[in-house]
LUMVEXLUM-836948 format. One record per residue (C-alpha): residue number from 1; x, y, z; residue in one letter. Coordinates in nm, 4 decimals. Last residue first. Layout:
BEGIN
<sedren:NUM; px:X; py:Y; pz:Z; kenu:A>
...
% end
This chain:
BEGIN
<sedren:274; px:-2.5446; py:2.5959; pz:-0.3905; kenu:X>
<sedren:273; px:-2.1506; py:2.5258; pz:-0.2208; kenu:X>
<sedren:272; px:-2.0848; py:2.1857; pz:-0.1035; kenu:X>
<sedren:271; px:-1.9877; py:2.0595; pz:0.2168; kenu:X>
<sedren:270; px:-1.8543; py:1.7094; pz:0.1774; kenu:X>
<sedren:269; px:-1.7750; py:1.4298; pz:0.3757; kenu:X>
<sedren:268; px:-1.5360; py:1.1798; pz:0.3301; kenu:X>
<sedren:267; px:-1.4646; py:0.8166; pz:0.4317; kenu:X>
<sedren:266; px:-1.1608; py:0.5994; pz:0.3674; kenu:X>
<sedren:265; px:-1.1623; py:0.1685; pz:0.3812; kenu:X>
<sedren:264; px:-0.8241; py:0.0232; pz:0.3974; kenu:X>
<sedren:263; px:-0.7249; py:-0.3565; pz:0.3164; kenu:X>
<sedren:262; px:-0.3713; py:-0.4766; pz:0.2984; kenu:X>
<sedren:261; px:-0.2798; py:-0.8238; pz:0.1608; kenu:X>
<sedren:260; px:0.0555; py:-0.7146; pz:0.0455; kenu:X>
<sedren:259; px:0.1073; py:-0.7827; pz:-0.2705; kenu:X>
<sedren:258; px:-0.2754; py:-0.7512; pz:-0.3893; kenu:X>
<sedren:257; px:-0.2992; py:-0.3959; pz:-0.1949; kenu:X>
<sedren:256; px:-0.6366; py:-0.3084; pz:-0.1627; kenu:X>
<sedren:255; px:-0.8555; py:0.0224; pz:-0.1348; kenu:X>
<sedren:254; px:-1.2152; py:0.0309; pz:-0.0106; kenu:X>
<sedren:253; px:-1.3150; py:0.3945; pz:-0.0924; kenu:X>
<sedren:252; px:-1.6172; py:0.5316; pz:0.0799; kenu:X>
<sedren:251; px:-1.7806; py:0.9144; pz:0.0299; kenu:X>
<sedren:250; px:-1.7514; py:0.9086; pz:-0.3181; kenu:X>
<sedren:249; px:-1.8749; py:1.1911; pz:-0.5345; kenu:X>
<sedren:248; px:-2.1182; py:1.1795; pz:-0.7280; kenu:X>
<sedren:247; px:-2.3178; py:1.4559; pz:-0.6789; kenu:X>
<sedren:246; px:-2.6227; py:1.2435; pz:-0.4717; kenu:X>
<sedren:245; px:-2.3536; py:1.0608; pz:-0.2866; kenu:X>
<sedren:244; px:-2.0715; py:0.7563; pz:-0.3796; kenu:X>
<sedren:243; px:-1.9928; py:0.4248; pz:-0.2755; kenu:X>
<sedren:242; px:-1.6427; py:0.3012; pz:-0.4042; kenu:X>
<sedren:241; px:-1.3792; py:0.0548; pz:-0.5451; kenu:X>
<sedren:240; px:-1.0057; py:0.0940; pz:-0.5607; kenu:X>
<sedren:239; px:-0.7082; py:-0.1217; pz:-0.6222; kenu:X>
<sedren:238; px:-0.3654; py:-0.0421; pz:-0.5403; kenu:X>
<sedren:237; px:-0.0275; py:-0.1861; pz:-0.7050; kenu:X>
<sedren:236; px:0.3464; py:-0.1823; pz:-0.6001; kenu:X>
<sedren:235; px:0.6650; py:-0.1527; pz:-0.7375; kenu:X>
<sedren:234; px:0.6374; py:-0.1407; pz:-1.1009; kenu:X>
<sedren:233; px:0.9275; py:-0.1318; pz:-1.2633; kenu:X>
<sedren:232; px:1.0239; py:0.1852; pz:-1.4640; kenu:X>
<sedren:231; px:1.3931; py:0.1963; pz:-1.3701; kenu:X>
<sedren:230; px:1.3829; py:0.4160; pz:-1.1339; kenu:X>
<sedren:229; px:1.0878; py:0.2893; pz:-0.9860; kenu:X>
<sedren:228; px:0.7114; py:0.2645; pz:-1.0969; kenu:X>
<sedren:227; px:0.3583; py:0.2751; pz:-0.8844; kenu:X>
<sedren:226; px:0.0669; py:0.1093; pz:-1.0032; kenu:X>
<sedren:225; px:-0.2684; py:0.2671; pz:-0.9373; kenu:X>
<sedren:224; px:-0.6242; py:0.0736; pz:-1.0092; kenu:X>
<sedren:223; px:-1.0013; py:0.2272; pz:-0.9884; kenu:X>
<sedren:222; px:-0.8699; py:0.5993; pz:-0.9621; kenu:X>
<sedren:221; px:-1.2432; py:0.8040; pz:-1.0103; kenu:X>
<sedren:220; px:-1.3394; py:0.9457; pz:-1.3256; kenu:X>
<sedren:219; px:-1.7060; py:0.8032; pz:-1.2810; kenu:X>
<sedren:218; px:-1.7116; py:0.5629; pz:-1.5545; kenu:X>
<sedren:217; px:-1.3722; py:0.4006; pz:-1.3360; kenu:X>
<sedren:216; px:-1.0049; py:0.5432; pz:-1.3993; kenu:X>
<sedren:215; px:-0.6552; py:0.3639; pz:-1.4503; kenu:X>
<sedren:214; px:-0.3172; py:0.5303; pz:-1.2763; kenu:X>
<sedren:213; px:0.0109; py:0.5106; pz:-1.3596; kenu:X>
<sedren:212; px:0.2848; py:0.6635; pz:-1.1663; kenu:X>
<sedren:211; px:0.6355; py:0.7764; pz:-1.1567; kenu:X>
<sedren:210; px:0.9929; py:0.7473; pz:-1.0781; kenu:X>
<sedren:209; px:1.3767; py:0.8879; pz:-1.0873; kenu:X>
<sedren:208; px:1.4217; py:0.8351; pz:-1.4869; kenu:X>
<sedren:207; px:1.7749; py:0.9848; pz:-1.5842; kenu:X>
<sedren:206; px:1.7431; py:1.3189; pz:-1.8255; kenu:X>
<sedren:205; px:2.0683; py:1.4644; pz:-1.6684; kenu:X>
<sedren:204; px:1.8275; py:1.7388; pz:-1.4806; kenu:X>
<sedren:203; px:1.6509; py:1.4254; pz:-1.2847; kenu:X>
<sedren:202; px:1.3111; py:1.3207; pz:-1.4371; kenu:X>
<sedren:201; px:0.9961; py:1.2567; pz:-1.2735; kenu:X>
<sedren:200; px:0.6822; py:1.0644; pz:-1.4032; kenu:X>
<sedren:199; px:0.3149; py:1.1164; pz:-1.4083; kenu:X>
<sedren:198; px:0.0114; py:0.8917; pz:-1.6631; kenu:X>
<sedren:197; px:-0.3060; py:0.8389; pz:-1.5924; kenu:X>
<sedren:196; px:-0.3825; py:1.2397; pz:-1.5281; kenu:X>
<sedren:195; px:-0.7428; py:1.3070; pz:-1.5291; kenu:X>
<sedren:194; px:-0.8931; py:1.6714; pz:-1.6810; kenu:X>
<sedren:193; px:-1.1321; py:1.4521; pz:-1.9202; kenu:X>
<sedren:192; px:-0.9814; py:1.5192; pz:-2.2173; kenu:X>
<sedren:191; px:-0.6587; py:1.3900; pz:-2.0912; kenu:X>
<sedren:190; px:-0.3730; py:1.5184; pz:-1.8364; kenu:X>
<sedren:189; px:-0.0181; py:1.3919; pz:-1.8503; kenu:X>
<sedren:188; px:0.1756; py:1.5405; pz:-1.5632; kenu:X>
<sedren:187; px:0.5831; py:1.6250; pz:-1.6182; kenu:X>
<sedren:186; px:0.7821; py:1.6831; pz:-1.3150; kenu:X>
<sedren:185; px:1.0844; py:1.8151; pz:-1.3869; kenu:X>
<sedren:184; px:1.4470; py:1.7644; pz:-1.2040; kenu:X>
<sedren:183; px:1.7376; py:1.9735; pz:-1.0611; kenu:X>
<sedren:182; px:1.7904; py:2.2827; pz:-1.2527; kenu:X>
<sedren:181; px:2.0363; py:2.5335; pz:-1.0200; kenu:X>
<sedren:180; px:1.9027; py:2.8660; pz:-0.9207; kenu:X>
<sedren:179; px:2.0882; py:2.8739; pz:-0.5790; kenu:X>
<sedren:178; px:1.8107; py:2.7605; pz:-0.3892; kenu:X>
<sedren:177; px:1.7203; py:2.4554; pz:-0.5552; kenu:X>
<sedren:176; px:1.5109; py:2.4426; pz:-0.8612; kenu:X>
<sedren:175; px:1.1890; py:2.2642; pz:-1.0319; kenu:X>
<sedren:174; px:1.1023; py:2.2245; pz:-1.3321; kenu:X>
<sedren:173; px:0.6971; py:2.1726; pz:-1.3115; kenu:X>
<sedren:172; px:0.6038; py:2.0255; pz:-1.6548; kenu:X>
<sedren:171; px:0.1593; py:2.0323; pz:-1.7385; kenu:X>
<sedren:170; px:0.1247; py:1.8261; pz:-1.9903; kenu:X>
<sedren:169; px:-0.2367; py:1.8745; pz:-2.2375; kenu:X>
<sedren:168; px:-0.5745; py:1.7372; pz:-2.3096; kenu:X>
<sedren:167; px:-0.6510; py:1.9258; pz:-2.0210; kenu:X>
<sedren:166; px:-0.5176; py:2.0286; pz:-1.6841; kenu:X>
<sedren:165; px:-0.2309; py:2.2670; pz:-1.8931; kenu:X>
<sedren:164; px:0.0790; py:2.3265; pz:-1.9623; kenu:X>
<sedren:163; px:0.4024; py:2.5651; pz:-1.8091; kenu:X>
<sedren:162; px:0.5188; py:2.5422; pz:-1.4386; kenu:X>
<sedren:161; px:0.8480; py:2.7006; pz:-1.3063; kenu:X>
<sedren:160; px:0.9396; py:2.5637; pz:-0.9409; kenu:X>
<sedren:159; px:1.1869; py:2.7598; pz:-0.6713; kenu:X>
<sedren:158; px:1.3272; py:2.5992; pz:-0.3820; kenu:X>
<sedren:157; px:1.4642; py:2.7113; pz:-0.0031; kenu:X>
<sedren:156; px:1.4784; py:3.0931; pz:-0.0639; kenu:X>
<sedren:155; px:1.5651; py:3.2275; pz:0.2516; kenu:X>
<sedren:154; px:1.3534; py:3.4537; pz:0.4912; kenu:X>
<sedren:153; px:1.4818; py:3.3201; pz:0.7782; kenu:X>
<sedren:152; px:1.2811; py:3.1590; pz:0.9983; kenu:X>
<sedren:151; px:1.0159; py:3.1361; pz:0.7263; kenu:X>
<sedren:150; px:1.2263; py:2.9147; pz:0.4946; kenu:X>
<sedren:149; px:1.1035; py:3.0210; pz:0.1208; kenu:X>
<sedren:148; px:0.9335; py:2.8443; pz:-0.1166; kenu:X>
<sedren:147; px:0.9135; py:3.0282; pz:-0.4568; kenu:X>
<sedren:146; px:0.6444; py:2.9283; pz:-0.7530; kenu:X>
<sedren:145; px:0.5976; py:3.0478; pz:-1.0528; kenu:X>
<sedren:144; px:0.3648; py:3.0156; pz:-1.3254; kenu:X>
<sedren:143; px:-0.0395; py:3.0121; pz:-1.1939; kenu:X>
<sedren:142; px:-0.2882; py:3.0458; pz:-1.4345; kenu:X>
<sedren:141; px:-0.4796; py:3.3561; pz:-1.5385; kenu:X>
<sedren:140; px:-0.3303; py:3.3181; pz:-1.9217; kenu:X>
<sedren:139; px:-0.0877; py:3.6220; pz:-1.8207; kenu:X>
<sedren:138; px:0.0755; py:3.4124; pz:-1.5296; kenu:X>
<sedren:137; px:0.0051; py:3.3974; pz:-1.1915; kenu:X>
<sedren:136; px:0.2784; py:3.4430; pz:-0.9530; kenu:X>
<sedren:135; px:0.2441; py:3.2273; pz:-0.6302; kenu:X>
<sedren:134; px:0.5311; py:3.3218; pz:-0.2874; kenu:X>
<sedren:133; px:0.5220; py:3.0341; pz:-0.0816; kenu:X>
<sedren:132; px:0.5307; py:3.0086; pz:0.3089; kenu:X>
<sedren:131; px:0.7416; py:2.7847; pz:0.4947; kenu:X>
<sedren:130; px:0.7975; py:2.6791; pz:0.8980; kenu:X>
<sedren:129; px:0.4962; py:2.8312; pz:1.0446; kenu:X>
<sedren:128; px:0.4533; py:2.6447; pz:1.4027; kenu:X>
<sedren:127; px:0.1350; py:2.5392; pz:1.5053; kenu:X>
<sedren:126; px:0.2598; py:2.1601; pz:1.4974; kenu:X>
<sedren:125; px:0.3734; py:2.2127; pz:1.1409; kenu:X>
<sedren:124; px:0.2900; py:2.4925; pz:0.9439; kenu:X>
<sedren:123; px:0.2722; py:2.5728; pz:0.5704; kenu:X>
<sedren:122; px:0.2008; py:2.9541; pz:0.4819; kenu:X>
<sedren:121; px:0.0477; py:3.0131; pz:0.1118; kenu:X>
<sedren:120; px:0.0835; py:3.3468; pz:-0.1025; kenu:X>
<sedren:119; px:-0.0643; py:3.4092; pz:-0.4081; kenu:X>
<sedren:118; px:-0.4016; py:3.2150; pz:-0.4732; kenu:X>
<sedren:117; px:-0.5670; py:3.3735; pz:-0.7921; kenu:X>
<sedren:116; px:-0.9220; py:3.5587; pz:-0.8007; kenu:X>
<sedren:115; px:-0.6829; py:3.9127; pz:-0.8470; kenu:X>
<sedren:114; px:-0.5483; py:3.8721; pz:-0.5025; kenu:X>
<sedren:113; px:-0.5647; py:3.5176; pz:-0.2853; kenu:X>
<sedren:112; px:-0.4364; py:3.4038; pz:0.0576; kenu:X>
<sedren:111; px:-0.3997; py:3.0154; pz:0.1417; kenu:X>
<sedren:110; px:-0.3511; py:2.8078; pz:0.5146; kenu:X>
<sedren:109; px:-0.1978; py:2.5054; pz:0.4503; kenu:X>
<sedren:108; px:-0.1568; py:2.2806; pz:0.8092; kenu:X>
<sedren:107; px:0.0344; py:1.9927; pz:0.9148; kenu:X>
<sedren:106; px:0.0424; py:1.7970; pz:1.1944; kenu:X>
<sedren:105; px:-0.3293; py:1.9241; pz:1.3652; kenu:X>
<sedren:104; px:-0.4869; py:1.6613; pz:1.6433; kenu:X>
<sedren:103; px:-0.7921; py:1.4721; pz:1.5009; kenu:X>
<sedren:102; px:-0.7324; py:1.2025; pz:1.8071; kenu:X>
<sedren:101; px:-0.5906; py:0.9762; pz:1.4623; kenu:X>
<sedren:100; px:-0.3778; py:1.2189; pz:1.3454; kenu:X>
<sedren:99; px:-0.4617; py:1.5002; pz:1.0887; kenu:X>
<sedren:98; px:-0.4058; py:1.6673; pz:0.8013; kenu:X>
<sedren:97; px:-0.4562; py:2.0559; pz:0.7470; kenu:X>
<sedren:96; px:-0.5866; py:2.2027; pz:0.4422; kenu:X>
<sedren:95; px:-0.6592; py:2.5565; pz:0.3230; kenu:X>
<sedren:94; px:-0.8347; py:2.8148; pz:0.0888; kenu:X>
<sedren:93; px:-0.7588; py:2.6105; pz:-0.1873; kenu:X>
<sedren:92; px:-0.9581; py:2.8244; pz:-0.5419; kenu:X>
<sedren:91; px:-1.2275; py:2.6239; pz:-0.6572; kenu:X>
<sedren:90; px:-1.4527; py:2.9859; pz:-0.7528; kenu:X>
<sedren:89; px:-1.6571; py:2.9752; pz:-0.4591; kenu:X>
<sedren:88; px:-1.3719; py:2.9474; pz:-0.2061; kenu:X>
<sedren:87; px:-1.2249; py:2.5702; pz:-0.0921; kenu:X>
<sedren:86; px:-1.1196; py:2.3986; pz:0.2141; kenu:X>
<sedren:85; px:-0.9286; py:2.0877; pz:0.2237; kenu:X>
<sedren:84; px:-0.9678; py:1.8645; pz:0.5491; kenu:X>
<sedren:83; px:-0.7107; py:1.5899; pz:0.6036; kenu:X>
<sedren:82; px:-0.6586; py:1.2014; pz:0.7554; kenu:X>
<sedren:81; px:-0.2771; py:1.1399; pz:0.6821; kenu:X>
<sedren:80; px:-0.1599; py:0.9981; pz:0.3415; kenu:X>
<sedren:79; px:-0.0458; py:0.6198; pz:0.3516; kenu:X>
<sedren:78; px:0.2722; py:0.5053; pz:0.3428; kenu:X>
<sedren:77; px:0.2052; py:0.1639; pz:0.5533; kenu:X>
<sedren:76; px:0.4385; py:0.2491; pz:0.8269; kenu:X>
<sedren:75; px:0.3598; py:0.6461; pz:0.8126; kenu:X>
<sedren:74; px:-0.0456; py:0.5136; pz:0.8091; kenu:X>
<sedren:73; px:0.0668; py:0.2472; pz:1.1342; kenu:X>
<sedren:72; px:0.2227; py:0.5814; pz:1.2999; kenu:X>
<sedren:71; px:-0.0137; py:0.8229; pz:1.2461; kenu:X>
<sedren:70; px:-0.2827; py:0.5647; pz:1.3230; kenu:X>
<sedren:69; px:-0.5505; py:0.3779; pz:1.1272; kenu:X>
<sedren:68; px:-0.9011; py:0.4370; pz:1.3261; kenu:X>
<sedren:67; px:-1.0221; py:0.0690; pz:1.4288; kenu:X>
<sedren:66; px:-1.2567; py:-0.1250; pz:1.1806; kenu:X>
<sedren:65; px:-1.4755; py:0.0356; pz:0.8746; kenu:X>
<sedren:64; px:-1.6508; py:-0.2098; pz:0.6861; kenu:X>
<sedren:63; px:-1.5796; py:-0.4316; pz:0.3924; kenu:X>
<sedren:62; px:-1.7574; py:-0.6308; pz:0.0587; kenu:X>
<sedren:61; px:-1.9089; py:-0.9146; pz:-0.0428; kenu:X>
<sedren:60; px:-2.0110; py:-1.0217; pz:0.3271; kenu:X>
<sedren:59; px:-1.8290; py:-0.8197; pz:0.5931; kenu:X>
<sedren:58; px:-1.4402; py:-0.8291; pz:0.5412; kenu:X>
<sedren:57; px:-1.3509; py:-0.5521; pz:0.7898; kenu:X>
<sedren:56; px:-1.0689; py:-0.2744; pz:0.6641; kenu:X>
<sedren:55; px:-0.8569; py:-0.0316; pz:0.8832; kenu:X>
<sedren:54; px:-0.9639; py:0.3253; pz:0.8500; kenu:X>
<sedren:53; px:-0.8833; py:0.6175; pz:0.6668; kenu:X>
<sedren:52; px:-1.0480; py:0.9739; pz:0.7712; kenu:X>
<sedren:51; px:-1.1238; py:1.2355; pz:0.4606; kenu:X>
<sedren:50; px:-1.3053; py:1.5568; pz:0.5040; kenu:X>
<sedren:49; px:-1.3709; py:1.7712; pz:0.1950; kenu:X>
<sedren:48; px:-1.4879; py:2.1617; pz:0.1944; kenu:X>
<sedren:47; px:-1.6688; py:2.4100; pz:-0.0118; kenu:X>
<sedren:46; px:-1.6934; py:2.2101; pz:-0.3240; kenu:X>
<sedren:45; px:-1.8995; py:2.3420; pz:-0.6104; kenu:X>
<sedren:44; px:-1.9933; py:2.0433; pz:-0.8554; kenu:X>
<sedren:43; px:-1.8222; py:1.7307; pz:-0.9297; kenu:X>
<sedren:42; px:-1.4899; py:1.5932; pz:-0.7747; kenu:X>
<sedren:41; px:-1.1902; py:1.5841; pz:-0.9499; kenu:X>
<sedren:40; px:-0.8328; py:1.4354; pz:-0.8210; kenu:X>
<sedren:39; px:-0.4951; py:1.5441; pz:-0.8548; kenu:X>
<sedren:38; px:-0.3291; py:1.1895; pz:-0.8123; kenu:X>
<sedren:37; px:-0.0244; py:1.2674; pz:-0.6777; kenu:X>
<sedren:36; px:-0.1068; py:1.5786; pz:-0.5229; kenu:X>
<sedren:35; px:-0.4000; py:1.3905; pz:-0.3233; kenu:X>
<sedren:34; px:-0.2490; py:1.4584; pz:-0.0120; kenu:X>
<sedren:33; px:-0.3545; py:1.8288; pz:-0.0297; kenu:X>
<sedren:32; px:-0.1108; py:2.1519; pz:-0.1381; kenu:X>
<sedren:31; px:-0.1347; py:2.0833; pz:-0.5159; kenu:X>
<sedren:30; px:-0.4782; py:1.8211; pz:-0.5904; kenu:X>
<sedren:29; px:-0.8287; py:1.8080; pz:-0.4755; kenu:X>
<sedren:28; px:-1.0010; py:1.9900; pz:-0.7826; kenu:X>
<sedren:27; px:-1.3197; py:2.1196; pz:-0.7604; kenu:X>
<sedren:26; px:-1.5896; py:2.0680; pz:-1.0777; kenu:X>
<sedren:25; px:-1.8765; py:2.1986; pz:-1.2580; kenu:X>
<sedren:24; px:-1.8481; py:2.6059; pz:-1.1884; kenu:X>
<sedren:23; px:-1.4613; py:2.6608; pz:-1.2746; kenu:X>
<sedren:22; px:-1.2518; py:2.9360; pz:-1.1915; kenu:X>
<sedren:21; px:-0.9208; py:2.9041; pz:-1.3722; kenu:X>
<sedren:20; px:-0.6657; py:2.6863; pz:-1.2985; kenu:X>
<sedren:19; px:-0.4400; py:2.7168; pz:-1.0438; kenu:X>
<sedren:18; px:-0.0473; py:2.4680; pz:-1.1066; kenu:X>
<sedren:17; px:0.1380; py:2.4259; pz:-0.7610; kenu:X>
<sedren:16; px:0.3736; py:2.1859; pz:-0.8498; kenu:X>
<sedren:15; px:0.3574; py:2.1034; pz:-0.4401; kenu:X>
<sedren:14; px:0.6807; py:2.2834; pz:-0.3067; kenu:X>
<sedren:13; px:0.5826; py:2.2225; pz:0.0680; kenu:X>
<sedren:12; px:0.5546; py:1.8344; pz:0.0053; kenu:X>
<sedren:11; px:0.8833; py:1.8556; pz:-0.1761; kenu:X>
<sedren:10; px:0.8988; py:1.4666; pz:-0.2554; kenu:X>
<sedren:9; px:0.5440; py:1.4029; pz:-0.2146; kenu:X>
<sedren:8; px:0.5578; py:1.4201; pz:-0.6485; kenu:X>
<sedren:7; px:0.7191; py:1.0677; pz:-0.6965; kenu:X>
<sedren:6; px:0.8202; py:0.9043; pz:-0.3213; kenu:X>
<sedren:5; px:0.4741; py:0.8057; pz:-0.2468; kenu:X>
<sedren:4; px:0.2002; py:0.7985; pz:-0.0241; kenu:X>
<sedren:3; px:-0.0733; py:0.6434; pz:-0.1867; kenu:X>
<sedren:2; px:0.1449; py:0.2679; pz:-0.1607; kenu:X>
<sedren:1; px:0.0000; py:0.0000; pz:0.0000; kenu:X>
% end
């Protein structure tokens, strides 16, 4: 069980970053959220997701929620924490903290806007602001450039340049270290749907560091995910099903690992926006 992986979670506080412009059909639950490996659509106006993971029952045909996964059993498993993402009316990321399993705070987002278009974004750990991110949109109203500084001391930690688009299209995120030097692209296939199946990462020398496939159900939803290695092996591979509300949306995933024999079941909750 692999959701948590090495690919894009790299630079958690240097998410690619890439806006997109206001939307009234769908929210996206990708850059700055756990799901920035998979950046995920859900339908209609979303003014906030809640997600909590939860160790699998066999019941029947299918599985039920057993005992809360912990911080430590989800870092053991790499899993993504338990998280809430809130969103303004026009699918802009207001914020989103993750969670332990007593609902304590670990990490927290917390998003400012000007011109409809986020710009600046603090990241915090344990109440403690240890990064913020300077956004510049560019002229088509997406977001280009993105600078992560070191709070404590006002130092440029990374930089990340982003060109493409959600659809039909790849997005590459080149990303730098603090001295301006090149040291490895993300590149994010995206089709006419706005889902990625396809992400990889490649060092500055053109070497192959990792990536990800990922196969969708009729609802645009991940049904399978298989993770690749340096040398494009696949490592590991999850399998999805769900239950889903009146939007479509799901609010349970039972996700297995076939290697592994793992089982998870996730809820969510929505508030949506009328």
């Amino acid at each position: 069980m692999k959701r948590l992986i090495i690919f894009l979670a790299l630079v958690l506080f240097a998410a690619s970053g890439c806006q997109e412009k206001k939307n009234t059909d769908y929210t996206r639950v990708g850059d700055f959220t756990p799901f920035l490996n998979f950046q995920e659509k859900l339908n209609g106006k979303v003014e906030s997701v809640t997600e909590k993971s939860y160790w699998a029952i066999p019941e029947g045909d299918t599985y039920v929620k057993g005992a809360k996964v912990t911080k430590l059993e989800l870092d053991s498993v790499g899993w993504t924490y338990d998280f809430k993402a809130r969103y303004n009316e026009g699918g802009e990321l207001i914020s989103c903290i993750t969670t332990d399993e007593n609902d304590g705070i670990i990490t927290q987002w917390e998003f400012k806007t000007a011109e409809g278009l986020t710009s600046r974004g603090e990241y915090s750990i344990r109440d403690t602001i240890r990064r913020y991110a300077i956004i510049t949109g560019g002229g088509d109203g997406l977001s280009k450039l993105f600078e992560i500084f070191d709070s404590a001391t006002d130092t440029l930690i990374q930089k990340a340049e982003r060109t493409g688009k959600y659809l039909s299209d790849t997005l590459r995120i080149k990303y730098y270290n603090s001295r301006g030097e090149f040291i490895f692209t993300d590149l994010l296939a995206f089709d006419d749907r706005g889902l990625m199946p396809y992400a990889v990462r490649i060092r500055a020398d053109g070497t192959f560091m990792g990536g990800i496939m990922i196969k969708f159900n009729e609802n645009g939803f991940m049904s399978e995910t298989s993770f690749l290695d340096g040398e494009k092996k696949i490592t590991g591979t999850n399998q999805f099903s769900y239950e889903y509300d009146n939007r479509g949306n799901w609010i349970k995933a039972t996700c297995k690992d076939p290697a592994s024999g793992t089982t998870m079941v996730s809820e969510r909750s929505y508030k949506y926006y009328e």
